[in-house]
C-alpha positions in Angstrom: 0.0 0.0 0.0 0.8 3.5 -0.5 -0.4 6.5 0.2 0.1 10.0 -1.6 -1.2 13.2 0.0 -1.7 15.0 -3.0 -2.8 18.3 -1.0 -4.8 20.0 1.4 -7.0 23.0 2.2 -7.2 23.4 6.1 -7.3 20.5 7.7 -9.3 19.1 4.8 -6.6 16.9 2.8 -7.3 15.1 -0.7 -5.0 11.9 -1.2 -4.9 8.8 -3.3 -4.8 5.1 -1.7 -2.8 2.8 -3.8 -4.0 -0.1 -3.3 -3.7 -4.2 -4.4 -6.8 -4.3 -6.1 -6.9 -0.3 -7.2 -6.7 3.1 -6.3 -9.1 4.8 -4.1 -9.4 8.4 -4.1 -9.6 9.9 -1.1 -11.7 11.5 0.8 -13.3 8.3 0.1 -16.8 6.7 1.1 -17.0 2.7 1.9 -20.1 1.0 1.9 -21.0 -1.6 4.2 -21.0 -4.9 3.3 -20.9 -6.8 6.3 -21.5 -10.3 4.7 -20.4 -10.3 1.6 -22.7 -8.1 0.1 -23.7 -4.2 0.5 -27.4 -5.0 1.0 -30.0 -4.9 -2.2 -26.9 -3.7 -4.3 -24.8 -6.1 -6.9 -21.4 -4.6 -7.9 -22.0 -3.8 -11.2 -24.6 -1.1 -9.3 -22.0 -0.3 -6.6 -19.4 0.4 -9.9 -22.0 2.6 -11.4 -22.6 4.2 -7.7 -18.4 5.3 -8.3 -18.0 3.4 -4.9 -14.1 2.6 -4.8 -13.7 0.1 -1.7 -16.1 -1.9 0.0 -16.3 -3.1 3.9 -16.4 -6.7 5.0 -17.1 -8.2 8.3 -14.6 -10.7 9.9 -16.5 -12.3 12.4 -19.6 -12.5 9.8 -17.8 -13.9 7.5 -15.6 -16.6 9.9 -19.4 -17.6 10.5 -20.8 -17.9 7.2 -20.1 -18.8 4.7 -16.5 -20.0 6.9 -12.8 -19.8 6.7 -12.6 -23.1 4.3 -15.7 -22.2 1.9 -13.6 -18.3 1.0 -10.5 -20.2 0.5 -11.8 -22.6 -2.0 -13.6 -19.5 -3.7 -10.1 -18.3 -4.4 -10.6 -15.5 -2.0 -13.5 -13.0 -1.1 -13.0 -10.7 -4.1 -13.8 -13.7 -6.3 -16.6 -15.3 -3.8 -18.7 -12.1 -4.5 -17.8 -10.9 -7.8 -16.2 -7.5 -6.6 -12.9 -6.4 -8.5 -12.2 -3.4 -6.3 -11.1 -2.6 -3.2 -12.1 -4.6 0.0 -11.3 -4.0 3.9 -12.7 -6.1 6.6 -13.2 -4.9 9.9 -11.5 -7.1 12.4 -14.5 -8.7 14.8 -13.9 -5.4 17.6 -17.2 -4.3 16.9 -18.8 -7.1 17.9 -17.0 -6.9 21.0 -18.9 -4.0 21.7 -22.3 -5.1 19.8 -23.0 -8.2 21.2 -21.4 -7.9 24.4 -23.7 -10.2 25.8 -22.4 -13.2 23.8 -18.5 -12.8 24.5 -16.2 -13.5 26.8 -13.0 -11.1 26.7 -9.4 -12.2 28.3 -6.3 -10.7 27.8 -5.4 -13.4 25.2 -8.6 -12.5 22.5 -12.3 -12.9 22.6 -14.4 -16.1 22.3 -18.1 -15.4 20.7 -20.7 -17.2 21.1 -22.7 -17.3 17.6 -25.9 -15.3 16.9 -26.6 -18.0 14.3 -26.5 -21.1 16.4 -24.4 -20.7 19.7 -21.0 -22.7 18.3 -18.2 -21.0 20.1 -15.5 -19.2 18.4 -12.3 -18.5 19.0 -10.4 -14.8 17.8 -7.1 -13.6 18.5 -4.9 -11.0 17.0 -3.0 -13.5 14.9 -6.0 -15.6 14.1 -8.2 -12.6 12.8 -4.8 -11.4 10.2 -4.3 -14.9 9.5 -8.4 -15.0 8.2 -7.7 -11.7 6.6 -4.9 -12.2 4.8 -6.6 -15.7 3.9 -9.1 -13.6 2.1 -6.8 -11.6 0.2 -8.2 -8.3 1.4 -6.9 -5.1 0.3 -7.3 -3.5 4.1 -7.0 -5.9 7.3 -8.1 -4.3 10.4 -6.5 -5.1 13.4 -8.8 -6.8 16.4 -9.7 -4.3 19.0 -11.6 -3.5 22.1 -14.4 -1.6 20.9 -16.6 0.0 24.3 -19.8 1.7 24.5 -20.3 5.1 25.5 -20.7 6.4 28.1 -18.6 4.0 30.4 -16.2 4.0 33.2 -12.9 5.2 32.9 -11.2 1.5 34.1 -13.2 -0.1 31.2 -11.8 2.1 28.6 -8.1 2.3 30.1 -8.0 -1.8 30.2 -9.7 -1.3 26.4 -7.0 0.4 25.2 -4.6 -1.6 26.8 -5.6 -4.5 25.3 -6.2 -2.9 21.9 -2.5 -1.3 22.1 -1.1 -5.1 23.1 -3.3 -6.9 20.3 -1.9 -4.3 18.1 1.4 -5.2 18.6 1.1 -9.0 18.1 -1.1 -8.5 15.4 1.9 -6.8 13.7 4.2 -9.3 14.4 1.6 -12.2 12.6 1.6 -10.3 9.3 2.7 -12.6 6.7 1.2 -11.2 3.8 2.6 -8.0 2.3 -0.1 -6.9 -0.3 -2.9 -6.8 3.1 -2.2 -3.1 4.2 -2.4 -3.3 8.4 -4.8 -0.6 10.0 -4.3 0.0 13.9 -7.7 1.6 15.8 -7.0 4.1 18.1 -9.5 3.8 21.1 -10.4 6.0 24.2 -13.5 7.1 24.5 -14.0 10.7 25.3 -11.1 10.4 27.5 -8.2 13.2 25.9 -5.3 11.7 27.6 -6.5 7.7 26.6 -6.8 8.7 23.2 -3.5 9.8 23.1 -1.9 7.3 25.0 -3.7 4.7 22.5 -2.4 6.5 19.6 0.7 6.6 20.6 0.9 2.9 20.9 0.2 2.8 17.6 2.4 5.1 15.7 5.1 3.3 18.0 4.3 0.0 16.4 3.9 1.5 12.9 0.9 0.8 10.7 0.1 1.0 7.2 -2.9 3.8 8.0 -5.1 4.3 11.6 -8.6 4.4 12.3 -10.3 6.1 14.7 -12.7 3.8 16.4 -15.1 3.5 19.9 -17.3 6.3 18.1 -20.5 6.0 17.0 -21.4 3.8 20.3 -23.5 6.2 22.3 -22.1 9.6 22.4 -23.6 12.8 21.0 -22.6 14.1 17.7 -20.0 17.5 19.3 -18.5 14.7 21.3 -17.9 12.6 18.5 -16.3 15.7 16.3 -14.1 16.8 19.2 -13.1 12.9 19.9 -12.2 12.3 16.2 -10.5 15.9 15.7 -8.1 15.4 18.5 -7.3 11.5 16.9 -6.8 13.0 13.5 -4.2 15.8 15.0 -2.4 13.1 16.8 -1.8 10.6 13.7 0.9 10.6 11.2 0.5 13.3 8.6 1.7 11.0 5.7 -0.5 7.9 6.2 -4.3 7.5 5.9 -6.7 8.3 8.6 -10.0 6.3 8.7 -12.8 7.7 10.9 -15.1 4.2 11.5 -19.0 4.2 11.6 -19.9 7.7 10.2 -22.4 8.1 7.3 -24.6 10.9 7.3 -24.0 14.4 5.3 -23.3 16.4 7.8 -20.8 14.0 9.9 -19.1 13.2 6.8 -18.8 17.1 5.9 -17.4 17.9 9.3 -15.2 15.1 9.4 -13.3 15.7 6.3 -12.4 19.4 8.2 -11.0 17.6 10.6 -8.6 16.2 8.0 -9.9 12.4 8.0 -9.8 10.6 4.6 -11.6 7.2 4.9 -15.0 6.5 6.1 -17.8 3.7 6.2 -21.4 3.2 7.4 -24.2 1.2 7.3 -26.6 4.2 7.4 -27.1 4.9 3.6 -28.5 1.5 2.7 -30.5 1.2 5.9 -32.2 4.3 5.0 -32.8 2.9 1.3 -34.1 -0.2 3.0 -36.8 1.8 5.0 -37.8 4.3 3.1 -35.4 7.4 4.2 -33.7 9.1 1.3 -30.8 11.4 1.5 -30.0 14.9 -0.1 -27.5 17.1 0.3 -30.4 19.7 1.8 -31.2 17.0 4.2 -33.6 13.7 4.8 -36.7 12.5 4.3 -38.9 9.9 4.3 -40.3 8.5 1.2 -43.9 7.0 2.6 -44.8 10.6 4.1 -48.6 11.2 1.6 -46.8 14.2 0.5 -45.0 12.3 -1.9 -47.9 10.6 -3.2 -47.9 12.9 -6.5 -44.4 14.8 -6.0 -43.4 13.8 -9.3 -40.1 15.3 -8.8 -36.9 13.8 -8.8 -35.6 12.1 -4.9 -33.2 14.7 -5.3 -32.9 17.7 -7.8 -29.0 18.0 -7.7 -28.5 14.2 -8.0 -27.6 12.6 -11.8 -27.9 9.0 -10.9 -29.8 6.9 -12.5 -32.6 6.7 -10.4 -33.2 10.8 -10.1 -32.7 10.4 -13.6 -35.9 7.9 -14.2 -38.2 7.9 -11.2 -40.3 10.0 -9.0 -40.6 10.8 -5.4 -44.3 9.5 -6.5 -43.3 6.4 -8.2 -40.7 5.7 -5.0 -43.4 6.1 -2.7 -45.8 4.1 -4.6 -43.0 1.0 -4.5 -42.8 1.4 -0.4 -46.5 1.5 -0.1 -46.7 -1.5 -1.9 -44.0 -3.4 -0.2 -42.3 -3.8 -3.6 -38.9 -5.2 -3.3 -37.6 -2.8 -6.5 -38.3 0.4 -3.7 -35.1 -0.4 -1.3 -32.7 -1.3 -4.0 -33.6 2.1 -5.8 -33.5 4.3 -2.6 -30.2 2.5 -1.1 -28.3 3.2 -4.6 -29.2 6.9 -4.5 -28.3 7.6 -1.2 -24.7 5.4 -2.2 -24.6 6.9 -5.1 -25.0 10.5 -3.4 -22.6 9.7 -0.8 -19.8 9.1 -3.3 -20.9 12.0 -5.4 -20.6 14.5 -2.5 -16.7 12.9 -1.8 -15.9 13.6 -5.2 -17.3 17.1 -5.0 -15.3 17.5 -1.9 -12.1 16.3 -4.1 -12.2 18.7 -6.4 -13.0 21.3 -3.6 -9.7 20.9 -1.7 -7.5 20.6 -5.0 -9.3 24.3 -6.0 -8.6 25.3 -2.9 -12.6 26.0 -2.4 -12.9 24.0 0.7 -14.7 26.5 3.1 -16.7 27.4 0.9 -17.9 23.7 -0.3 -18.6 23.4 3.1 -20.4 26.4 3.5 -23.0 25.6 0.8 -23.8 22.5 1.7 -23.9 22.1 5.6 -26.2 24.8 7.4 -25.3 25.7 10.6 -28.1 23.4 11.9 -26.3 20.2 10.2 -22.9 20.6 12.1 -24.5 21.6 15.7 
């Protein structure tokens, strides 16, 4: 992997992600496809939606389909006929998500399965071995991923652990063409964030995320949380703010000089009804949109404001048509990538302020 900062504006930076499988332009958009699959969407849509890199799910994927069935696929690229970009987040989440089927030790984590209770066994060298296994363009490392708000002891033994599974996650790397991503964890706590990211940086990773947002905190502490990360990571490597996915979030974000982002929120809006603008949200089943024969979005060119209605949308929801979520979650994809590109070009011109001033009001970034 490499990484060129090919400038800034601000904080804002624009960069380009060399990668095994492509470049990714940054800042850069991934959607979520936590099993394989970005819900509703095949990837000859997600190609037309200009997404660059998708996002896998480790402990989904050790699950089902299993380590053995990727393998013989040739790989997870191959398994679900995407030719670009892939990371896979490394199982922390879960840690946090289903915190009441785990049990964490210093060594790693054992789940016990959503699907059918089997027990299952991750470590920092077991989750790199199953990501370089895949052939993955991104591994993250496994971390300790808490919910907010919590007790200062939880989060300092969190980042311990993180900063020691870091380290040994490192040390099992085998497989050159993966790019390594540490996660720098805290909480709202200054002095742990800083602590954890300077584990980090001491190891040495190929880029850093920012995790342990996103998990109960409200959206100023979240800004100030992943603003104080981004100032304390290296300049020349890619910074990857995890689990943010609206407009407004993303927009702030990138003037905090992140470059790398992911959430599930776009096609979980598609898949009930809530479409995305760049003026803001709404949701398509509202009787206003009955005969609003408008396009979801004015500003938009993708193919669905091109061809449907707000009317003909709504009429698909009301009718529990399957075609109604697949259309909504590639617009709101497709917008998301549209507005990263915008914001591109923006800090090559140098325009940055006032990108951001025409399309967040002061009500979207309080």
């Amino acid at each position: 992997m490499r990484f060129d900062l090919v400038g800034t504006d601000g904080r804002a930076r624009r960069g380009r992600l060399h990668l095994e499988h492509g470049i990714v332009e940054t800042p850069a958009f991934m959607p979520v496809g936590t099993a394989a699959t970005v819900k509703g969407l095949e990837p000859a849509e997600l190609h037309a939606a200009h997404a660059q890199i998708l996002l896998a799910n480790v402990y989904h994927l050790w699950l089902r389909p299993g380590r053995e069935t990727l393998a013989a696929a040739g790989g997870l690229h191959r398994f679900m006929g995407w030719n670009g970009s892939i990371l896979t987040d490394s199982g922390g989440f879960q840690i946090f998500s289903l915190r009441e089927r785990r049990r964490l030790d210093d060594d790693g984590v054992t789940f016990s399965s959503h699907i059918d209770g089997s027990r299952h066994r991750f470590t920092p060298e077991s989750v790199v071995a199953f990501e370089e296994e895949l052939g993955v363009d991104i591994a993250m490392v496994l971390d300790v991923c808490v919910r907010l708000p919590a007790e200062r002891q939880e989060l300092e033994r969190a980042v311990a652990l993180t900063s020691r599974w870091a380290a040994r996650a490192a040390a099992a790397r085998t497989r050159d063409a993966t790019a390594l991503f540490g996660i720098v964890q805290g909480g709202l706590d200054e002095r742990l964030r800083e602590r954890s990211a300077h584990d980090l940086v001491e190891i040495g990773f190929d880029g850093y995320a920012i995790g342990g947002l996103s998990v109960g905190e409200t959206r100023v502490e979240m800004r100030n949380a992943a603003s104080l990360c981004a100032d304390l990571l290296p300049a020349e490597k890619p910074r990857y703010l995890m689990g943010v996915g609206t407009v407004p979030d993303l927009l702030a974000s990138i003037d905090c000089g992140i470059d790398v982002f992911d959430c599930v929120y776009p096609t979980r809006c598609g898949r009930n009804g809530r479409a995305m603008t760049r003026d803001g949200e709404f949701h398509i089943r509202n009787a206003a949109f009955t005969r609003d024969f408008q396009p979801l979005d004015p500003h938009c060119d993708c193919a669905v404001c091109k061809t449907f209605s707000r009317a003909y949308l709504a009429h698909l929801f009301r009718s529990n048509e399957m075609l109604g979520p697949r259309l909504l979650s590639y617009h709101n994809v497709y917008l998301l990538n549209a507005l990263m590109a915008d914001a591109r070009n923006a800090i090559e011109r140098g325009q940055w302020g006032e990108f951001v001033s025409s399309h967040a009001s002061e009500a979207h970034l309080r």
